[in-house]
C-alpha positions in Angstrom: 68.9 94.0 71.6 66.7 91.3 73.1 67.8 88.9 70.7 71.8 89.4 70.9 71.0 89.4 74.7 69.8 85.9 74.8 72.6 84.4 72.3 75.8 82.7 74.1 79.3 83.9 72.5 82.2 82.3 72.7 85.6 83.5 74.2 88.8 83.4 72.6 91.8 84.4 75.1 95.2 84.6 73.0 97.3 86.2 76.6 99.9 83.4 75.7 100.6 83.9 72.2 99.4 87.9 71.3 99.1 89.2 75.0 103.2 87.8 75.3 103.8 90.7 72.9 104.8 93.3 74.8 107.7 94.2 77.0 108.7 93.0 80.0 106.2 90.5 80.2 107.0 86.7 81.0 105.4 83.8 82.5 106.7 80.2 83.2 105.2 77.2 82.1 103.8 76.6 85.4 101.6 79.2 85.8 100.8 79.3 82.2 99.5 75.5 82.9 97.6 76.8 86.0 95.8 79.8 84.0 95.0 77.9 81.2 93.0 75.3 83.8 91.7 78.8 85.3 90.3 79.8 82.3 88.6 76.2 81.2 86.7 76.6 84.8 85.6 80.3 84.3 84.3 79.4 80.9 86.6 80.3 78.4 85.8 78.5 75.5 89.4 78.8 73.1 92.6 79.6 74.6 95.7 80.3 72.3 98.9 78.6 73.4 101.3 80.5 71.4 102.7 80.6 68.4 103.2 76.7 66.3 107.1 76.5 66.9 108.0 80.2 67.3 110.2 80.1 70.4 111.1 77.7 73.4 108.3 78.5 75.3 105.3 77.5 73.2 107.4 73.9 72.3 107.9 73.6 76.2 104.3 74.5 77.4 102.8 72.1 74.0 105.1 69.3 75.9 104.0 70.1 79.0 100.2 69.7 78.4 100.7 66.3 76.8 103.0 64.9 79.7 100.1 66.4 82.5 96.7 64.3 81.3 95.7 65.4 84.6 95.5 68.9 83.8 91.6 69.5 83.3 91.3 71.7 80.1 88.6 69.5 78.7 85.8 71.8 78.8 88.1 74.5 76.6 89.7 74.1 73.4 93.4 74.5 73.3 94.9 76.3 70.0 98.1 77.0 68.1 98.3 79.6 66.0 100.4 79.7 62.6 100.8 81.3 58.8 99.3 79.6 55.5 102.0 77.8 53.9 105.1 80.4 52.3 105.5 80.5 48.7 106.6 78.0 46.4 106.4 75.9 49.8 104.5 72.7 50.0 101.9 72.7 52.8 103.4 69.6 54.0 106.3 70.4 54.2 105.7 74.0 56.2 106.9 74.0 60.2 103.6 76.0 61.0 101.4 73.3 59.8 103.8 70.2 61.1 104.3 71.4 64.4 100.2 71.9 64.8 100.0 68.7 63.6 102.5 67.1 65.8 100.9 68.7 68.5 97.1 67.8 68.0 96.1 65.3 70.1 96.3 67.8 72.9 95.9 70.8 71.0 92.9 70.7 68.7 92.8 73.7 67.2 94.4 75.4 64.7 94.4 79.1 64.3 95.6 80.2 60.2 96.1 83.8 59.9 95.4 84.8 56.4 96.8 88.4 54.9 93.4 89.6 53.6 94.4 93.1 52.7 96.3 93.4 48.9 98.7 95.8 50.3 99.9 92.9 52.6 99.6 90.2 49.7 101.7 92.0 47.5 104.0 93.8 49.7 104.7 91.2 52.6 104.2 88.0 51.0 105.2 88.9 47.6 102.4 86.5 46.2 99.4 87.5 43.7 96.5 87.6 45.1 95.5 84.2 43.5 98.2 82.6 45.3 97.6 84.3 48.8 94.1 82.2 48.1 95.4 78.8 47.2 97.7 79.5 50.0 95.2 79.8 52.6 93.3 77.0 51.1 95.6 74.4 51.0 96.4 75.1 54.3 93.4 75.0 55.8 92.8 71.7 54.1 95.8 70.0 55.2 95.0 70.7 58.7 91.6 69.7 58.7 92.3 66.6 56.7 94.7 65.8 60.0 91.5 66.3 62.0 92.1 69.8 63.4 89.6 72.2 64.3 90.5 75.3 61.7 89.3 78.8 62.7 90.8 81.9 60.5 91.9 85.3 61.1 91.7 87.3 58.8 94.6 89.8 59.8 94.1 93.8 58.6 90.1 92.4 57.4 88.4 95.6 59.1 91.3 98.0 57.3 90.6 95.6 53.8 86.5 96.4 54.5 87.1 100.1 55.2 90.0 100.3 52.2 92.6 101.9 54.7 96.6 101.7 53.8 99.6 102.3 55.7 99.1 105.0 58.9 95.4 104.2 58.3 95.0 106.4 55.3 92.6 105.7 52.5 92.9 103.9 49.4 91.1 105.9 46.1 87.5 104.7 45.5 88.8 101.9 43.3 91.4 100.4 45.3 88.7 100.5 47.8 86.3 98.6 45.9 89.2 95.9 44.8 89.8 95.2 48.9 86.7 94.9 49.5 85.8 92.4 47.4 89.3 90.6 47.6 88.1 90.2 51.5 84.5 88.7 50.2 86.3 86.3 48.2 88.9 85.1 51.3 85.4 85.2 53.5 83.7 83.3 50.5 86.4 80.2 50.4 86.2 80.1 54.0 82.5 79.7 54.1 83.5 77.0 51.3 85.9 75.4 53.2 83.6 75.2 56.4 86.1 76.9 58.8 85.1 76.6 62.3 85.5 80.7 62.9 85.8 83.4 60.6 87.9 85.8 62.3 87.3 89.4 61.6 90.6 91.7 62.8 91.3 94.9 63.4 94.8 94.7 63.8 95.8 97.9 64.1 93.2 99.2 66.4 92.1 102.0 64.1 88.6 101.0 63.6 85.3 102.6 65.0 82.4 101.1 66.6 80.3 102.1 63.4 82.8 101.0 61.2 82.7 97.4 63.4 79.0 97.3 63.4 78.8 97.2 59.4 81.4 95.3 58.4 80.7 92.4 60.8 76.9 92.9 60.2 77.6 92.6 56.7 78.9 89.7 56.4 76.8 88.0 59.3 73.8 88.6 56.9 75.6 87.8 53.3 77.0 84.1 54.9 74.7 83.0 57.2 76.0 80.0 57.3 79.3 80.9 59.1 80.3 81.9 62.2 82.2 85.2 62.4 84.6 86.6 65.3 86.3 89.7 66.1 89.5 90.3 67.2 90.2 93.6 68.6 93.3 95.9 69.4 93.0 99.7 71.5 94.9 101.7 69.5 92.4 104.4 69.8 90.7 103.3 73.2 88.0 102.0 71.3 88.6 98.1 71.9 86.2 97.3 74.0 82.9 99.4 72.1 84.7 98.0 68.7 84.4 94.8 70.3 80.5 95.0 71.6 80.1 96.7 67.7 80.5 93.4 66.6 79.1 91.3 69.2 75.7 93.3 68.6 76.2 93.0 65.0 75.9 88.8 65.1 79.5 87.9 66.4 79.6 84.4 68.3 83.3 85.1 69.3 85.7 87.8 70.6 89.4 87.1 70.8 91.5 89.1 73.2 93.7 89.0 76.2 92.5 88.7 79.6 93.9 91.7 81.2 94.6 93.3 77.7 98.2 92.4 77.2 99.5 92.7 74.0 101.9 94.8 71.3 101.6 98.5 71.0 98.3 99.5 74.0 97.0 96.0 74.1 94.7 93.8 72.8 91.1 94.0 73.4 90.4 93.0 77.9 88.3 90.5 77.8 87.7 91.0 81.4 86.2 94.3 80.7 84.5 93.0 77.7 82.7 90.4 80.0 81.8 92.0 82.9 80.6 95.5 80.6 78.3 93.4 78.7 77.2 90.2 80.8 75.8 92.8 83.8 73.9 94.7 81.4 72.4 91.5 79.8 74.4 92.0 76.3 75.4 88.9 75.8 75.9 85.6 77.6 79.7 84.5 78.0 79.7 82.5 80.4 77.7 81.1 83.6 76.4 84.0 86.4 78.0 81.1 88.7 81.1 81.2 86.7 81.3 85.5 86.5 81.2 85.6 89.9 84.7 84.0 89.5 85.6 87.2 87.0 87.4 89.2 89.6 89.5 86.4 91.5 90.3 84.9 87.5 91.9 88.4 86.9 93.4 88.8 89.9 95.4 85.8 89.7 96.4 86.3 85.9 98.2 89.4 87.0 100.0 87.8 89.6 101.2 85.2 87.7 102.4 87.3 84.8 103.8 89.5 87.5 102.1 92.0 87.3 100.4 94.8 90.1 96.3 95.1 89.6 95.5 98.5 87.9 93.8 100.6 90.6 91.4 101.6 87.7 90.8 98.5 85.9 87.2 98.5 85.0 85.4 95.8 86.5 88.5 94.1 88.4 90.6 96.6 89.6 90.7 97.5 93.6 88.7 100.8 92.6 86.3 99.4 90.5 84.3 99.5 93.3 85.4 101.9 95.7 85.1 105.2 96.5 87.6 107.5 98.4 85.6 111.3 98.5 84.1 112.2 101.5 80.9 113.0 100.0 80.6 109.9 97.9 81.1 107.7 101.0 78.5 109.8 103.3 76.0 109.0 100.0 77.0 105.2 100.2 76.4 104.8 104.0 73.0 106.3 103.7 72.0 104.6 100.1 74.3 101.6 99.5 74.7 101.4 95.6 73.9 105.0 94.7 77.3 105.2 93.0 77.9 102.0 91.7 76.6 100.9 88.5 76.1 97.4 89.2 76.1 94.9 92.4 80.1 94.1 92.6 78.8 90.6 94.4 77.9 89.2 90.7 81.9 89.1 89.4 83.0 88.0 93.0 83.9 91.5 94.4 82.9 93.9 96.9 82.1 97.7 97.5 84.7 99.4 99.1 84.9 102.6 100.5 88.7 104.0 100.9 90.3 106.5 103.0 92.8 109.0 102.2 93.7 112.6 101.8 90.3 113.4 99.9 88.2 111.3 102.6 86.3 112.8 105.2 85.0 111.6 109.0 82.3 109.9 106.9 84.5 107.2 105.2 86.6 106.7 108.5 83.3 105.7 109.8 81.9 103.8 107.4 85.0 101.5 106.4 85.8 101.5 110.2 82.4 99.4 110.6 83.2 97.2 107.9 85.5 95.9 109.2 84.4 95.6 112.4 86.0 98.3 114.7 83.8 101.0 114.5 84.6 104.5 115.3 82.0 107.1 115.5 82.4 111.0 114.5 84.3 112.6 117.4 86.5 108.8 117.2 87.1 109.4 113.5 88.2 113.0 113.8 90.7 111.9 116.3 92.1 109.3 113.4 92.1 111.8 111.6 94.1 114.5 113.3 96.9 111.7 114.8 97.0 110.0 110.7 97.8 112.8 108.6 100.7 111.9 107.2 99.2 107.8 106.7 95.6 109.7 105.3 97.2 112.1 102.4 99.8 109.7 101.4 97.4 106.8 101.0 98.9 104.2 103.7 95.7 103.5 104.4 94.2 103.0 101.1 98.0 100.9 100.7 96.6 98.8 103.8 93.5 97.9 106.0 95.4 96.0 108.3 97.2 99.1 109.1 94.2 101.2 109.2 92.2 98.2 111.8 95.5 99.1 114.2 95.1 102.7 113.9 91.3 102.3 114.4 92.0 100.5 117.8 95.1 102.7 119.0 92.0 105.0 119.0 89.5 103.1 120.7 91.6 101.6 122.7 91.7 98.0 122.3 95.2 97.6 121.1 96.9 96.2 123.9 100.7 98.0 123.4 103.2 95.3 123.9 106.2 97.2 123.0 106.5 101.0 121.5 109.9 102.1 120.0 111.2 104.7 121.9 114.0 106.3 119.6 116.3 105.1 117.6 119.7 106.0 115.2 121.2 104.4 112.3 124.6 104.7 111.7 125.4 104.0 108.0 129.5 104.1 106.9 131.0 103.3 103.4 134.6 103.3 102.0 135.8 104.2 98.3 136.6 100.4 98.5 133.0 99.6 98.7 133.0 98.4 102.5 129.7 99.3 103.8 129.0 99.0 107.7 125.4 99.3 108.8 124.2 99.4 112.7 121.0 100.6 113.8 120.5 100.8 117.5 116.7 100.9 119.0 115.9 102.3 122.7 112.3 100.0 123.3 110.1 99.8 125.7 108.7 96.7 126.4 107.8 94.3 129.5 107.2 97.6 132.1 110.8 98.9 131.2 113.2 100.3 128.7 115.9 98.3 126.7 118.2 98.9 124.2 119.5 96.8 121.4 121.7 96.9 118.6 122.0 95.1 115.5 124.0 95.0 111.7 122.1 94.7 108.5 122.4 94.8 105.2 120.7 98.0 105.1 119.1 100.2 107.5 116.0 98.8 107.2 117.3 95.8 107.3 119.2 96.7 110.9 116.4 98.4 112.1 114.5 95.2 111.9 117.2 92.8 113.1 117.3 95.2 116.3 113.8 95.3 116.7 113.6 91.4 117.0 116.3 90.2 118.3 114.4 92.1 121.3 111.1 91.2 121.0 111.7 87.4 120.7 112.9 87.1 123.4 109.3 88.2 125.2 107.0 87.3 121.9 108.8 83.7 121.0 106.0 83.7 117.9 107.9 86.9 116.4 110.2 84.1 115.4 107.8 82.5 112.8 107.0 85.9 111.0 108.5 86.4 107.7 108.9 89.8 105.8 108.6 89.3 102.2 108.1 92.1 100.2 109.4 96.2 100.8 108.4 98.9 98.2 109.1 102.4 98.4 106.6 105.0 96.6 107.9 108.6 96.7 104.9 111.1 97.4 104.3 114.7 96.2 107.9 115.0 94.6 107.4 118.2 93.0 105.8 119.9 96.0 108.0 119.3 98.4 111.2 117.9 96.5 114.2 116.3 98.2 111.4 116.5 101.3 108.6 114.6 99.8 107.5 111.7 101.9 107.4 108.4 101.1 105.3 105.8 101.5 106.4 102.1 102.3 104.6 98.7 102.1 106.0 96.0 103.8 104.3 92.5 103.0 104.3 89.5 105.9 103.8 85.7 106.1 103.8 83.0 108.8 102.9 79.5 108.2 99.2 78.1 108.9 97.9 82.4 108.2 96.9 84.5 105.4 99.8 87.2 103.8 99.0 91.0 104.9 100.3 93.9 104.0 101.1 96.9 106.1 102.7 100.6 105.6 103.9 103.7 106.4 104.6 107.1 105.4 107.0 109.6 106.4 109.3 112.4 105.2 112.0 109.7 106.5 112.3 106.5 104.6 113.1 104.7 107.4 110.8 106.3 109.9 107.8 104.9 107.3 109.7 101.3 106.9 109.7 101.3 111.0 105.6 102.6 111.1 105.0 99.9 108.5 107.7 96.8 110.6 105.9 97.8 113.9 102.6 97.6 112.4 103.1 94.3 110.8 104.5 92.8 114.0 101.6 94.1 116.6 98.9 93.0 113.6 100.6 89.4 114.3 100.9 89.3 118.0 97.3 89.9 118.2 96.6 87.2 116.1 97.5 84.7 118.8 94.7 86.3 120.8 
C-alpha cells in the first residue's frame, strides 16, 4: 500500500467522446472548450475529444481548438479516438487514421481501440485473428510514424482475461485458455510497438475487483516495461472498487468520465475515483492545491452539460457533506467531524448541516449560526412551528436564502416593507384556445392598503406582474431584479394525492450581485410560487441595506 500511495497516476477523462453516449445529453462547443481548459488546470492529464470524424461535433470542437491558440490546454494532452484500419483497407487510406492525422498539431494523441476478445475478431470484424493483429499494428505504426502519441484500448480485454462471452457467460476451459493468450499476444505487440498506454477495459462493466486486481497485476509484472491503464464501466456498481483494483495492482492511468456519463449506467466517475482515493492517500492524481478545485470542477461540468448536481454524489454532491437528522446535527455541533469521513475543505467544499422534515431544534440552531443569524432553542421551536409546511417539504434544504428570511421574521430583524394581503386569480379559456389571465393582489405597503391588478401569461406570471407594478413604484431597485428560473416539485403524491403540496424554486439575478434561489411550498401551486416571489424580492431589498 505504501508504495502505490506514493506513485502519481495519470487521468484519462473521455466525458466528450464516451460520457456523450447517453441520452439526452449535449454540450456546445463552447463549453466543451471551457471544460477541457478546466480540466488541464485541475490536473487532468489526457482528455478525449471525441470520436476521429464521427459526427459534426468532434470536426467542429477539433477546428475550434486550432482557431483558439489562446486556449491554455498545454499542461494536458488532447486525444482522438479511432478503430485500426477495416479490412482489406489500407491504413492510409482509413478516415480514422487521416482525420487524427489532419488534426495533430493540436491534438496529439491518438487513442486505437483494438477488439482483443476472438468472439469480437471473428464475429464483428470478420477478420482472423492474425489479421485483427496486423490490423492493429499497422495502425499504430502509421500514426506514430506521423508523430502521434499512440495509447491502446484494448476493448472487452478484462472479459478476454476472464474468458467471458455474450451476457457475460463463460467460454469452456479451452476457449478460455485461447483468449487469454490471444490478449498476451495483442499486449505483447504493444509492448513491441512501444505504445504510450496499454489500456485494459472492461467494457461491459461485468468485472470484479478481484477479477481487476489479477489481470492488471498480471500483466504489470509479465511487461514491466509498459505502462498499463484501466478503463472502467458500472454495470454492476463496481466501477469505482474495479477501478482502485487496478490502480493498486500497478495502473499509472484510469479512463473515465468526470461525472460518470456514458452508455448503459455510466462510465467509471473519476470525481469519485479522485477524491475516494487521494484523501485516503491511495494514490496521487493530482496536486492537494489542485483537489481542492475537485468540487467547483464538478460542479461546473454539470452545469455546462446541463445537468442538476446529484444530492448524493459521493464526494461532490450538495450532501456529500451534509447532514439533515436531528441527532446527527446535535453530534456535529458538539464534535465537528464526528460524521464525516474526511475534512470537506481539502476538495474545496464545506460541511453542511440541512433542515427539513427529519431535522430537529438542534440543526435550526446550528445552520442558523452559520450563517450568521442565530436562533437559540425556544427561537428555533418557533421556526419550527410557523415553517411546517417549508420544513417537511424541504424549502429550506431547496434554499438558505429563504431559510436566513425565515430566521429573521423570527428574530425580528426583517424590516417588513410590504406583506400580501390576499389575492385571486382569475384564469378563462375558450375551445378556440383564447386564454385570459388576471390576478389581482390586495398589498399592504407604505402604512396602507393597495390593490393592483395585472395580465400574465400565466398565473404566476400575473401574480408577479401585480406584485411589481406596485412595489416599483415605492422600491425603484425592484426594477433591476430578474426572475430566471421556476420549477415545480410535487410532494408526497401518494399520501395525499390530487392534495399533495408542491414545492417551487424560483431563481433571481440583478446586475453587479450573485444568483440566489428561493422557494416555497404549499398545497396551492401558486400560493408556494407567491412564498417563493415574496421571498426573493425582500432577500433583494435588503441587499441595498
Amino acid at each position: 500500500m505504501t508504495a502505490v500511495a506514493s506513485r502519481k497516476v495519470e487521468l484519462f477523462d473521455t466525458s466528450l467522446r464516451d460520457g456523450l453516449q447517453q441520452p439526452n445529453l449535449d454540450i456546445s462547443v463552447q463549453k466543451a472548450v471551457g471544460l477541457l481548459q478546466r480540466m488541464s488546470a485541475f490536473g487532468v492529464g489526457y482528455a478525449e475529444i471525441g470520436f476521429a470524424g464521427a459526427n459534426q461535433f468532434v470536426g467542429d470542437l477539433a477546428s475550434a481548438l486550432e482557431r483558439l491558440e489562446r486556449v491554455d490546454t498545454d499542461a494536458m494532452r488532447l486525444a482522438l479516438f479511432g478503430r485500426t484500419r477495416g479490412r482489406g483497407t489500407r491504413v492510409q487510406d482509413w478516415r480514422d487514421a487521416q482525420f487524427m492525422v489532419e488534426h495533430r498539431r493540436r491534438v496529439g494523441a491518438a487513442v486505437v481501440v483494438v477488439k482483443s476478445r476472438l468472439l469480437d475478431v471473428a464475429s464483428s470484424l470478420g477478420v482472423t485473428p492474425e489479421e485483427n493483429l496486423l490490423m492493429a499494428c499497422e495502425t499504430v505504426a502509421f500514426l506514430q510514424d506521423a508523430g502521434l502519441e499512440v495509447l491502446v484500448d484494448l476493448e472487452h480485454a478484462m472479459d478476454a482475461a476472464c474468458g467471458r462471452l455474450q451476457f457475460g457467460e463463460g467460454a469452456d476451459a479451452d476457449g478460455r485458455a485461447r483468449s487469454a493468450e490471444y490478449l498476451r499476444k495483442l499486449v505483447a505487440q504493444c509492448v513491441g510497438q512501444d505504445v504510450s498506454r496499454i489500456v485494459v477495459c472492461d467494457t461491459t462493466g461485468g468485472a470484479s475487483p478481484e477479477e481487476v486486481a489479477e489481470v492488471v497485476g498480471g500483466l504489470v509484472r509479465d511487461f514491466p516495461e509498459a505502462k498499463f491503464g484501466f478503463h472502467g464501466h458500472t454495470d454492476r456498481g463496481l466501477g469505482v472498487a474495479n477501478t482502485r483494483a487496478a490502480v493498486l495492482a500497478g495502473a499509472v492511468q484510469v479512463q473515465g468520465t468526470l461525472l460518470g456519463t456514458g452508455e448503459r449506467c455510466g462510465n467509471v466517475n473519476l470525481t469519485t475515483v479522485v477524491g475516494g482515493m487521494q484523501l485516503r492517500g491511495e494514490a496521487e492524481f493530482v496536486t492537494a492545491e489542485q483537489l481542492a478545485g475537485l468540487t467547483g470542477l464538478a460542479q461546473w461540468a454539470y452545469a455546462a452539460f446541463a445537468l442538476e448536481t446529484p444530492h448524493g454524489a459521493p464526494i461532490v454532491g450538495p450532501g456529500a457533506f451534509g447532514t439533515w437528522a436531528g441527532m446527527h446535527g446535535s453530534s456535529e455541533g458538539k464534535d465537528p467531524g464526528a460524521y464525516l469521513w474526511c475534512d470537506p475543505a481539502r476538495v474545496g467544499a464545506a460541511a453542511a448541516i440541512g433542515v427539513n422534515g427529519q431535522s430537529g431544534r438542534a440543526n435550526i440552531v446550528l445552520l442558523s449560526k452559520q450563517i450568521g443569524v442565530g436562533l437559540d432553542g425556544a427561537q428555533a421551536q418557533r421556526l419550527l412551528d410557523a415553517n411546517q409546511g417549508m420544513m417537511e417539504g424541504g424549502g429550506f434544504t431547496a434554499s438558505e436564502v429563504s431559510f436566513r428570511l425565515a430566521c429573521m421574521r423570527v428574530l425580528g430583524t426583517l424590516e417588513e416593507r410590504f406583506s400580501v394581503k390576499g389575492w385571486k386569480v382569475v384564469d378563462e379559456s375558450d375551445e378556440a384556445g383564447s386564454r385570459r389571465v388576471q390576478a389581482t393582489m390586495a398589498l399592504s405597503v407604505g402604512g396602507g392598503l393597495v390593490t393592483t391588478t395585472a395580465e400574465g401569461a400565466g398565473p404566476v406570471d400575473a401574480l408577479t406582474k401585480a406584485m411589481r407594478q406596485e412595489l416599483e413604484r415605492w422600491y425603484p431597485a425592484i426594477a433591476r431584479l430578474r426572475l430566471d428560473t421556476f420549477s415545480v416539485t410535487a410532494i408526497d403524491v401518494s399520501a395525499h394525492d390530487t392534495a399533495a403540496r408542491v414545492r417551487v424554486t424560483v431563481s433571481f439575478h440583478a446586475d453587479g450581485h450573485e444568483p440566489w434561489t428561493t422557494a416555497g411550498v404549499s398545497s396551492d401551486l401558486n400560493q408556494a410560487a407567491l412564498g417563493a416571489i415574496v421571498d426573493g424580492l425582500e432577500y433583494w431589498l435588503g441587499l441595498g441595506e
